[in-house]
C-alpha positions in Angstrom: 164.6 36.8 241.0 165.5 40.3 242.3 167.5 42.7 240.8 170.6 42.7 243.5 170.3 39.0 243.2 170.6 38.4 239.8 173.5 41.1 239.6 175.1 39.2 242.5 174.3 35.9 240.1 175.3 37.2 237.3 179.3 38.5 239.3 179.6 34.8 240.0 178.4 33.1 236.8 180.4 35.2 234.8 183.6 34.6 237.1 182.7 30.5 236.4 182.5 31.3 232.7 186.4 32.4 233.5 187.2 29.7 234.5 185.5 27.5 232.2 187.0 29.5 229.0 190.7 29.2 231.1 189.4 25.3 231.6 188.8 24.8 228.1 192.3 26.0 227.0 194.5 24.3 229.7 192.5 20.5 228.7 193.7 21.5 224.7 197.1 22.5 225.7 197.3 19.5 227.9 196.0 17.3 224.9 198.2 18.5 222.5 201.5 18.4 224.7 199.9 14.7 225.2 200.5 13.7 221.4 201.3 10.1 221.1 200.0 9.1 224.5 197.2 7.5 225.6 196.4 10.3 227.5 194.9 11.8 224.0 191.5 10.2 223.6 190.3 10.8 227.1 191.4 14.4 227.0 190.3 14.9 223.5 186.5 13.9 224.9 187.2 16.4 228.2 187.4 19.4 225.7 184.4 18.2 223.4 182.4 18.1 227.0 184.3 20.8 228.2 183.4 22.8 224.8 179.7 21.5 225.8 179.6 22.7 229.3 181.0 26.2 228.1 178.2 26.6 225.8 175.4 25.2 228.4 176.6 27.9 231.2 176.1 30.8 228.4 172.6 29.6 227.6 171.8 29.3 231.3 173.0 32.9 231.5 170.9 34.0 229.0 167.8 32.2 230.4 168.7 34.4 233.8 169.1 37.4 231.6 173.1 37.6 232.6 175.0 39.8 230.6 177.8 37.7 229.8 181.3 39.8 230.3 183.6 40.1 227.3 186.7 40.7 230.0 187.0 38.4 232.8 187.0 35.2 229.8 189.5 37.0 227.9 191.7 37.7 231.3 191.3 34.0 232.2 192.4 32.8 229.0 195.5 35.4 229.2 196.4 33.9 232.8 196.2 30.6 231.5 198.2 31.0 229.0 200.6 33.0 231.0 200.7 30.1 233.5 202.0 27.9 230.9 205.7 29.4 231.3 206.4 28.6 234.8 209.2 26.0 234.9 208.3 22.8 235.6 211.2 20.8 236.0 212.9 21.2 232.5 213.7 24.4 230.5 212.5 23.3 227.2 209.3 21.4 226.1 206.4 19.8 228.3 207.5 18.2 231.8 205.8 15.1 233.1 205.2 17.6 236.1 203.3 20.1 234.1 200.8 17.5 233.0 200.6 16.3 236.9 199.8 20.3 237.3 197.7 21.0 234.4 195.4 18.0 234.9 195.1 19.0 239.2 194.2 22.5 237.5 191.3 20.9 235.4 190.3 19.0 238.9 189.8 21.8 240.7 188.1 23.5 238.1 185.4 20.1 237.4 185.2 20.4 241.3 184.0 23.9 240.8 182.1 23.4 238.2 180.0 21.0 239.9 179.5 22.9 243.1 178.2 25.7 240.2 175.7 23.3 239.0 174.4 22.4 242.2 173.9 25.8 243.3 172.5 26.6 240.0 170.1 23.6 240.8 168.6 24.9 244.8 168.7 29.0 243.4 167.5 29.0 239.4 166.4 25.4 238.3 163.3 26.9 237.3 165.0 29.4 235.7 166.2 27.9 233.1 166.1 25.0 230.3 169.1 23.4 230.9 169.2 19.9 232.0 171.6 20.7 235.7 170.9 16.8 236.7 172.8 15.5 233.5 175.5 18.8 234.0 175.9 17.5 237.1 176.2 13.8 236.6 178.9 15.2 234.2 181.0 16.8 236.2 181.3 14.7 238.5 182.5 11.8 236.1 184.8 15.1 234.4 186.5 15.3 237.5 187.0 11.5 238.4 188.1 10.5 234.9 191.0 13.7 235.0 191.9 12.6 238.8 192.5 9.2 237.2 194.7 10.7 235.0 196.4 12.8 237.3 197.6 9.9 239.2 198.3 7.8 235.3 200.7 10.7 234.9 202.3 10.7 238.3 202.7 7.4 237.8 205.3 7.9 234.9 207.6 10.2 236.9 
């Protein structure tokens, strides 16, 4: 791979690793708002994978000799904390709405997730070690399994 291509590379794997780290903490917060629901154990094995994925895309950077960035993760996980305090239909404690939001969030970020491994697949598959079939055969059932849960949670508006 060329230099100007793997710097390009390296600007959009390390904008998906912000999302990934903002990704990680919106499927916790989403968990634990989700205490004594059954909402719980599927979101509980979301982060493990999500945890998993996290780790997989910062050993696929490595492999491509990315230099992983220390600010756009922390800025991601500032924004998604910070987008925890719009209102969502209540003043106080977790609305049914936020959970409708915060699990479209996590769809739109497996949907991005899996366009990343595919692209990761046609540009760097021989690139690296990591197994992009099975990453992408997860992401895929990431995304269905929380757009099942999105509509379980409209459900109970």
């Amino acid at each position: 791979m060329d230099k100007d291509r793997r710097r390009l590379l390296g600007i959009y794997l390390n904008d998906h690793l912000a999302v990934a780290t903002a990704s990680l903490g919106r499927a916790r917060s989403t968990r634990d708002a989700s205490r004594g629901m059954d909402f719980v154990g599927p979101l509980t094995s979301l982060c493990r994978e999500l945890e998993s994925d996290l780790a997989a895309l910062e050993a696929i950077m490595r492999d491509l000799g990315v230099e992983r960035s220390r600010l756009k993760p922390s800025l991601a996980a500032i924004g998604e904390k910070a987008g925890r305090l719009k209102p969502n239909g209540q003043l106080r404690g977790y609305s049914p709405l936020g959970r409708i939001i915060d699990l479209e969030f996590l769809v739109l970020a497996t949907t991005g997730k899996l366009r990343l491994w595919n692209l990761l697949k046609a540009l760097a598959a021989a690139e690296t070690s990591a197994d992009l079939d099975e990453l992408i055969r997860r992401a895929g059932d990431q995304r269905t399994a929380v757009e099942e849960l999105q509509l379980r949670a409209a459900a109970l508006l």
